[in-house]
C-alpha positions in Angstrom: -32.4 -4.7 33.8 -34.7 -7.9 33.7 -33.5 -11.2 33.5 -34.9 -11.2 29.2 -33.4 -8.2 28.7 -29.8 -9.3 30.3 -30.0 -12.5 28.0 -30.6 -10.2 25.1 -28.0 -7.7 25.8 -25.2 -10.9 26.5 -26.6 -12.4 22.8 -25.6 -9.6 20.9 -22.1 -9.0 22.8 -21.1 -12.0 22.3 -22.5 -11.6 18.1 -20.0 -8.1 18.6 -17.2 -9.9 19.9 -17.6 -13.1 17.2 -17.7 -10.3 14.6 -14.5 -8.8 15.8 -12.5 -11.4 16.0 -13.6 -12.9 12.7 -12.4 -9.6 10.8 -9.3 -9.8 12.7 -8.7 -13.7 11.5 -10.1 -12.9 8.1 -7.6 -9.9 7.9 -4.5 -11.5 9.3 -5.2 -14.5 7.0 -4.8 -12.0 3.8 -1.2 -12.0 4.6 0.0 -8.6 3.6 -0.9 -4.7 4.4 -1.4 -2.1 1.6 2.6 -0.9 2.1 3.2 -4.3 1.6 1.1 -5.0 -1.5 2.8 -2.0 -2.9 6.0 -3.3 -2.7 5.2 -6.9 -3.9 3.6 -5.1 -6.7 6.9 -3.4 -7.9 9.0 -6.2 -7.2 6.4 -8.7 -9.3 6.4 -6.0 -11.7 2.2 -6.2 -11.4 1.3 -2.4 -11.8 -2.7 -3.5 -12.0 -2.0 -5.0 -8.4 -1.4 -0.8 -7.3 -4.6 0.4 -8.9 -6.6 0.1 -5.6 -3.9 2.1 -4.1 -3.9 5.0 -6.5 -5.9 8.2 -4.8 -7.7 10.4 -6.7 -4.9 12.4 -7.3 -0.9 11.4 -6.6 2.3 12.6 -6.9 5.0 10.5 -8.3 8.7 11.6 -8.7 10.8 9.8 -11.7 14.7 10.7 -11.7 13.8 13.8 -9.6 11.2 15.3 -11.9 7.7 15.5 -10.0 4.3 15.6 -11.6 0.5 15.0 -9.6 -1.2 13.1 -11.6 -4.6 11.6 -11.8 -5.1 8.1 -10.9 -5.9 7.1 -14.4 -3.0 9.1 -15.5 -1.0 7.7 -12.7 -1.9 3.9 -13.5 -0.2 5.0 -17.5 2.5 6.5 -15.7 3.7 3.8 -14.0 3.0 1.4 -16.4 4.8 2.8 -18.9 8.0 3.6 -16.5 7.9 -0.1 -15.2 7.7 -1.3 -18.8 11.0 0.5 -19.6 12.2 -0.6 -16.4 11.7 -4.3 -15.4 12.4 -4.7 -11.4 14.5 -7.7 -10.8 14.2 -7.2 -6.9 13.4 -4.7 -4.1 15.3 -4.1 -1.1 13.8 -2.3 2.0 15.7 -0.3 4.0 13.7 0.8 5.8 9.7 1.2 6.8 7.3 2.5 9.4 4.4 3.9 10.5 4.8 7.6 11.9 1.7 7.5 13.2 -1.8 5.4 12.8 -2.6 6.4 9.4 0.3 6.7 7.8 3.3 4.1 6.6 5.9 4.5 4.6 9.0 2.2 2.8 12.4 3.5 2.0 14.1 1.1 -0.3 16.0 0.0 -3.6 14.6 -1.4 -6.6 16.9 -3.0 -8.9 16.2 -3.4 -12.5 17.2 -6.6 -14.7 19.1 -4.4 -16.9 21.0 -3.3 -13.5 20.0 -0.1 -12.8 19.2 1.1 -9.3 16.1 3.4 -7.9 15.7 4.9 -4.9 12.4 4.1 -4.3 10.3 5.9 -1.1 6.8 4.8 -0.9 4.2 7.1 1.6 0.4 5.5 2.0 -2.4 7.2 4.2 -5.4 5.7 5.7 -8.4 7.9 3.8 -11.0 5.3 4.3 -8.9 3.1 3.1 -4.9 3.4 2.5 -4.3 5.2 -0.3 -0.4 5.9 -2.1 0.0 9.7 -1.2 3.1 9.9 -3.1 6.0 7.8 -4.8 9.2 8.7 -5.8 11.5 6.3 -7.7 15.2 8.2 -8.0 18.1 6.6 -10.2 20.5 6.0 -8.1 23.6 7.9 -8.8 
């Protein structure tokens, strides 16, 4: 490799590497991942903040019933349950990450009329994260 071609080869690693670390910054800086988007989204009672989330198809279990829905069906779905059902706060219990594109959330959502939901929240990386399924069970 010639002394020109070296330089040119050094130019754009170092273009790669600025790149990289940018995305990284720029990413870190957003603060939250999906799961925990998802999650702020229940407990802010912000359903339009889970529309990027919603795949194509999802299911979603309420009080042990589960249906697949569409995402457009899905979005009046959840709308309409969270209406009905105000969250006053969300507890994790617990969360992880099985593997590298998956995560999940175990946890409790309270409502402000009192009632509690077992809430289990499962994303996978297609592209992008998207909600694979969501169950929110009263708590008996």
């Amino acid at each position: 490799m010639c002394a020109f071609e070296m330089k040119n080869y050094l130019k754009r690693l170092l273009l790669a590497i600025s790149c990289t670390l940018v995305f990284f910054t720029v990413h870190a800086q957003s603060g939250r991942s999906p799961i925990e988007d998802m999650v702020n989204a229940i407990k802010n009672n912000r359903v339009a903040d889970m529309e990027k989330y919603i795949d194509n198809f999802v299911p979603i279990t309420i009080n042990n019933s589960q249906t697949v829905y569409s995402h457009n069906q899905a979005m009046v779905v959840l709308k309409d349950f969270f209406e009905k059902n105000v969250a006053k706060d969300v507890t994790v219990m617990d969360n992880g990450a099985p593997d590298n594109t998956s995560k999940f959330v175990i946890g409790v959502m309270t409502t402000t009329a009192g009632v509690k939901y077992n809430l289990f929240i499962l994303i996978r990386l297609k592209g992008n994260f998207m909600l694979q399924e969501l169950r929110l069970n009263k708590d008996q």
